[in-house]
Structure formats: C-alpha cells, structure tokens
C-alpha positions as CSV (number, residue, x, y, z in Angstrom):
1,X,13.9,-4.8,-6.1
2,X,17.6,-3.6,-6.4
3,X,18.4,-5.8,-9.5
4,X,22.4,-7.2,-8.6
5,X,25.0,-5.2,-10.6
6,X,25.9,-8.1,-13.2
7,X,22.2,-9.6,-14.0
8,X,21.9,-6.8,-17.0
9,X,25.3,-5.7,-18.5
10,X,27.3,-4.4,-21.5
11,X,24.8,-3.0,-24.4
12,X,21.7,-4.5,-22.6
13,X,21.6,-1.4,-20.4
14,X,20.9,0.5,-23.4
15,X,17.5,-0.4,-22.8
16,X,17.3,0.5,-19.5
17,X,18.1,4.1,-20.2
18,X,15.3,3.9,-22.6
19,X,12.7,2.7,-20.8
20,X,14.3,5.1,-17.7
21,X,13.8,7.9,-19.9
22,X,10.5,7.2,-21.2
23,X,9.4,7.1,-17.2
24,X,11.2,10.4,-16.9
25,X,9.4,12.1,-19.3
26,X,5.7,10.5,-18.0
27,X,7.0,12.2,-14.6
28,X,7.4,15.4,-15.9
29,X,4.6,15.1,-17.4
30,X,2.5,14.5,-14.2
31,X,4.7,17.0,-12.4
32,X,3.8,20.0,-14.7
33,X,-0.3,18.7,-14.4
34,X,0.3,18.6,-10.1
35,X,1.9,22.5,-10.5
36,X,-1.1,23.5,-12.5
37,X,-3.3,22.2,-9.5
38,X,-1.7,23.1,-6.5
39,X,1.7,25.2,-7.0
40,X,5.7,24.5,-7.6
41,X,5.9,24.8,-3.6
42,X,3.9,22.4,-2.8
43,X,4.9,20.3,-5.5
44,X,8.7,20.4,-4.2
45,X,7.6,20.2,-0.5
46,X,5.9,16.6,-1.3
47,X,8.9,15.6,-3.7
48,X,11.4,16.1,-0.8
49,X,9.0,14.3,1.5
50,X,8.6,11.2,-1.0
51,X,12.7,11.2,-1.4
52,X,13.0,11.5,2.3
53,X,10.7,8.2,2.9
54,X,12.4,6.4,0.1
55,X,15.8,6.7,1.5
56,X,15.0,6.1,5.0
57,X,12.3,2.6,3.5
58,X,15.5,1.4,1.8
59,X,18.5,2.3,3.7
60,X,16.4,2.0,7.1
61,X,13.9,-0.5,6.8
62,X,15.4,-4.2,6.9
63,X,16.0,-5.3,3.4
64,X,17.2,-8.5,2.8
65,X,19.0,-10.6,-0.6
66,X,17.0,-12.9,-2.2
67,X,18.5,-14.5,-6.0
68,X,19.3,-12.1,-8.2
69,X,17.4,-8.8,-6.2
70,X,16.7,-7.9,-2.9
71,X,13.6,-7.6,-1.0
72,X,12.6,-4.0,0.3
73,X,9.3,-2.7,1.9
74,X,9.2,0.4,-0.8
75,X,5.8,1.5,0.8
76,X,5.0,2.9,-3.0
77,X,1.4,2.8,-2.5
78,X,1.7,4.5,0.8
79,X,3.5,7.6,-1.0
80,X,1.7,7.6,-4.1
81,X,-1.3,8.1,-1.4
82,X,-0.2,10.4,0.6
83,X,1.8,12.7,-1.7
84,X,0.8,12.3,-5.1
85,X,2.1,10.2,-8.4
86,X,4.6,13.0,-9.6
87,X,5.8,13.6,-6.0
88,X,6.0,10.1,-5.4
89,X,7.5,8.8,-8.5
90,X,10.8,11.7,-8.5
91,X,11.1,10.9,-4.5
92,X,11.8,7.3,-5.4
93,X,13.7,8.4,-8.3
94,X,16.0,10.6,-5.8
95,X,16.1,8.3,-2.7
96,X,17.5,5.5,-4.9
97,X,20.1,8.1,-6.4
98,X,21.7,9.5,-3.1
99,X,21.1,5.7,-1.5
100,X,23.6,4.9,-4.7
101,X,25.8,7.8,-4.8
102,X,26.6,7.5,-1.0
103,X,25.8,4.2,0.7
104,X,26.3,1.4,-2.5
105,X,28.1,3.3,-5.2
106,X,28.0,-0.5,-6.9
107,X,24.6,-0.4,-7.3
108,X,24.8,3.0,-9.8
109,X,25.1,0.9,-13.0
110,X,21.6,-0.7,-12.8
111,X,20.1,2.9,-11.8
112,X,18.1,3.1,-14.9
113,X,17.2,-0.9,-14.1
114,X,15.7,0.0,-10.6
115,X,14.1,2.7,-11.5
116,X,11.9,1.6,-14.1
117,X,11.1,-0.9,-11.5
118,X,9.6,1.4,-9.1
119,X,8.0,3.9,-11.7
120,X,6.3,1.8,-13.9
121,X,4.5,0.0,-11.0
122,X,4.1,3.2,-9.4
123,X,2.0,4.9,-12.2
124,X,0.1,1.5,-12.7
125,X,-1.1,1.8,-9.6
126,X,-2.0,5.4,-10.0
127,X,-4.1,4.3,-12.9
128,X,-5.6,1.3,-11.5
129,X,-6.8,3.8,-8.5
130,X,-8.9,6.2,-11.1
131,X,-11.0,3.2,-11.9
132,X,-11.4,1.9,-8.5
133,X,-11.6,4.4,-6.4
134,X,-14.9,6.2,-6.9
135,X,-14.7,9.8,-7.6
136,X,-16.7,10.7,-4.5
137,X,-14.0,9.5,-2.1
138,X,-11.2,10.8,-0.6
139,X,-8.1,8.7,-0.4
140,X,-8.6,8.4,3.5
141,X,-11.6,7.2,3.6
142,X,-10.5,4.1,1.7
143,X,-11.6,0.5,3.0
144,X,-8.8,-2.5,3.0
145,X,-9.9,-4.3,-0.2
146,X,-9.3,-1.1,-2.0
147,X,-5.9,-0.4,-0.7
148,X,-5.1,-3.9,-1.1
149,X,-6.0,-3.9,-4.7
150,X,-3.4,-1.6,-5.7
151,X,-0.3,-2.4,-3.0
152,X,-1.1,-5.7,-4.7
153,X,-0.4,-4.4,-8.2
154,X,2.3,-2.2,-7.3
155,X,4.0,-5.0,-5.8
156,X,2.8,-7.4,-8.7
157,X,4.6,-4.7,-11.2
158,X,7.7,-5.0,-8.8
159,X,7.9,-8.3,-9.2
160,X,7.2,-8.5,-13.0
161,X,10.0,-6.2,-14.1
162,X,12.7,-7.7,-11.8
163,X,11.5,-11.1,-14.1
164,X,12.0,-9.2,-16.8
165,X,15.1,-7.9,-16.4
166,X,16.5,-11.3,-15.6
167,X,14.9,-13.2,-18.5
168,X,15.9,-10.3,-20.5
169,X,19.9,-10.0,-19.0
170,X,20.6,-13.7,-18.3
171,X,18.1,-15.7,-21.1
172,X,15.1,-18.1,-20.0
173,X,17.1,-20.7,-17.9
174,X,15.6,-23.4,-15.1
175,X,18.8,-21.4,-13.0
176,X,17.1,-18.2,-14.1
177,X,13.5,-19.6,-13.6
178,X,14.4,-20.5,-10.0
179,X,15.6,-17.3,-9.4
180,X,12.6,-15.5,-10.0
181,X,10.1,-17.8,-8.3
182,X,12.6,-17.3,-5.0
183,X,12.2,-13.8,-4.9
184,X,8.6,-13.3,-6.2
185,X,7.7,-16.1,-3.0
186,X,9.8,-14.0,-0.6
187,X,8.0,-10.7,-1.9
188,X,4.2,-12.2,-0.6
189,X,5.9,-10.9,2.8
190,X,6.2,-7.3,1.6
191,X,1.6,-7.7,0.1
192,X,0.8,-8.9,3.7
193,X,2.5,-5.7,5.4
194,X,2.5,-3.1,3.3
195,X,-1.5,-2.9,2.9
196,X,-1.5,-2.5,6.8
197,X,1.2,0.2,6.7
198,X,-1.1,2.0,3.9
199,X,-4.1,1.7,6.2
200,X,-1.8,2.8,8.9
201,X,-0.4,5.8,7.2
202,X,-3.8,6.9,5.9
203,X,-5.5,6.8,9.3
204,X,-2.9,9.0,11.1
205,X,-3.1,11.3,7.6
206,X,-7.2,11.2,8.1
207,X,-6.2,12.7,12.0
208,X,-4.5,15.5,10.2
209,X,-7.3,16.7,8.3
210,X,-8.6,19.7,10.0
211,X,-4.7,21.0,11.2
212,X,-1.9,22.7,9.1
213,X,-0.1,19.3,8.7
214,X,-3.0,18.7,6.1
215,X,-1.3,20.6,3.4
216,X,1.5,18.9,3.5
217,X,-0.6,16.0,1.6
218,X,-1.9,15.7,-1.9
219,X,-5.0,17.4,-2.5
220,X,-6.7,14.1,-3.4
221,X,-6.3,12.5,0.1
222,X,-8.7,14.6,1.6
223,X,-11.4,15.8,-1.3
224,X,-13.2,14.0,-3.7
C-alpha cells in the first residue's frame, strides 16, 4: 500500500493533507472516547503496541513491489482487534512515520497518501464490526466468516484508495488501469493470510484471558 513517490505530486498532495487531516481528527476523536473508557495509560500502552507491530509488519514482514505500490501484510484487522480503533489507527500512523523518517526517507512525501490508506480502511472496518458483530460477543470468540468479513473490507478499502490515488495523480489511462488490476490481483494473497493470522492472533489473545497479559488488550476483546 506504500503509493511510489511520483504517482501523486506538485499541488495534488494538497489533498492528501486534507483528507490526512480529516483521519487525524476522527482519531482524536476515538482516542478521547477510549480514555473516557479505560484510562490515558492504557490508551498509550496499546498505541505503542499498535506502532511497534506496524513497524516490525512493514519493515519485517516480506513486502514486495507491485505497479505503482507495494504489497504489505498490514495485519490492520488483527490490531484493530486486539488493541482497539484509536490505538490501532495512531500505531499505523507512527510505524509508517519512523519506517519513513529512518529506513526510506523517499517515501515521506506521500506520508499523508499512505496514511489515509490505512485509516480510512481501518475505521471502515471498525464500523462494519458494530453491525456484524453481535453485541453479546467478545472479539475472541469470533468465528472465521466474521473475521473474514472485515480483513476483507479492510483490505478491499486498501485497495480502493491506492486506485484512487492513481486515477486521481496519473488520470484514467489503459497504463494506469493495468496498474491497478496488478496490484489489486497480487493483494488476494494478503485476504487468504491475513484472516488466518487474525484467527491466529485472537486465539493466543483468548489464552490470555484470565492472566495479567489480558490488560494489555482492548476492553472489547474479552467482554461483550
């Protein structure tokens, strides 16, 4: 989902920062409501976890070019889980800034691109899961269809904003065109594993329940 330095330039980037900012203030947003529920501790404690499995899921995991983006296993749905939607969305915020400040310092003029990339899937996703997840069940007691459902539309927003952004940067092209059917086929890779990796993360989460390691986790992965 890195968008390649180039594919939105010169005043176009204008519009990055706007719709960056308008995610921005939707984080705080959620970030002030999390507080109110649990505390600024906790709150932090998740934040730096979400930044910490960013960082390592795209510096770490193998990432490969495809077109005009590359293909990452962001594991979104797996921290939005886990940790929360404000927690998850300022850890992807932060693990794509220190990924750019110190390993590709040539990817810090699309920040604003790539991170409306992640957030606006990410919070999506955090609404698609208040209508399908009934309210009398705890995140880790979800079954595969469910967490499929909304990997599959964080992934699906992934997808639909780097096709944006390269409709919207370089015009409506067959080049252009070709470019975003290339990477949204190689991106059906990332929907077959990261709905395992969900399941994966939730069950080891579920083993935590009943030990101290359990409040490390959103309050909503373990209560209805």
């Amino acid at each position: 989902m890195h968008i390649e330095p180039g594919v939105v330039d010169g005043a176009k980037l204008a519009f990055a920062a706007v719709t960056a900012a308008g995610a921005a203030g939707y984080t705080a947003k959620l970030a002030a409501e999390d507080a109110a529920r649990s505390n600024l501790v906790s709150l932090a404690a998740r934040t730096l976890m979400a930044a910490v499995g960013t960082f390592v899921f795209f510096e770490v995991l193998p990432h490969f070019p495809v077109g005009v983006s590359e293909v990452h296993f962001i594991l979104g749905s797996t921290l939005f889980l886990l940790l929360g939607t404000a927690p998850a969305a300022m850890g992807l915020a932060l693990g794509l800034l220190v990924q750019g400040l110190f390993f590709a310092p040539s990817d810090l003029p699309m920040y604003f691109v790539n991170v409306t990339t992640l957030l606006v899937p990410l919070f999506a996703t955090a609404a698609l899961a208040r209508r399908v997840v009934p309210a009398d069940t705890a995140y880790v007691d979800l079954r595969y269809a469910d967490v499929l459902k909304l990997s599959g539309v964080f992934q699906a927003g992934v997808v639909a904003w780097v096709a944006f952004w390269v409709f919207y940067g370089q015009g409506v092209s067959a080049e252009t065109f070709g470019a975003v059917l290339t990477f949204g086929g190689a991106y059906m890779l990332v929907l077959l594993i990261e709905p395992l990796a969900d399941l994966a993360a939730l069950a080891a989460a579920k083993s935590l329940r009943d030990t101290g390691l359990g409040r490390l986790f959103a309050p909503r992965l373990y209560t209805a």
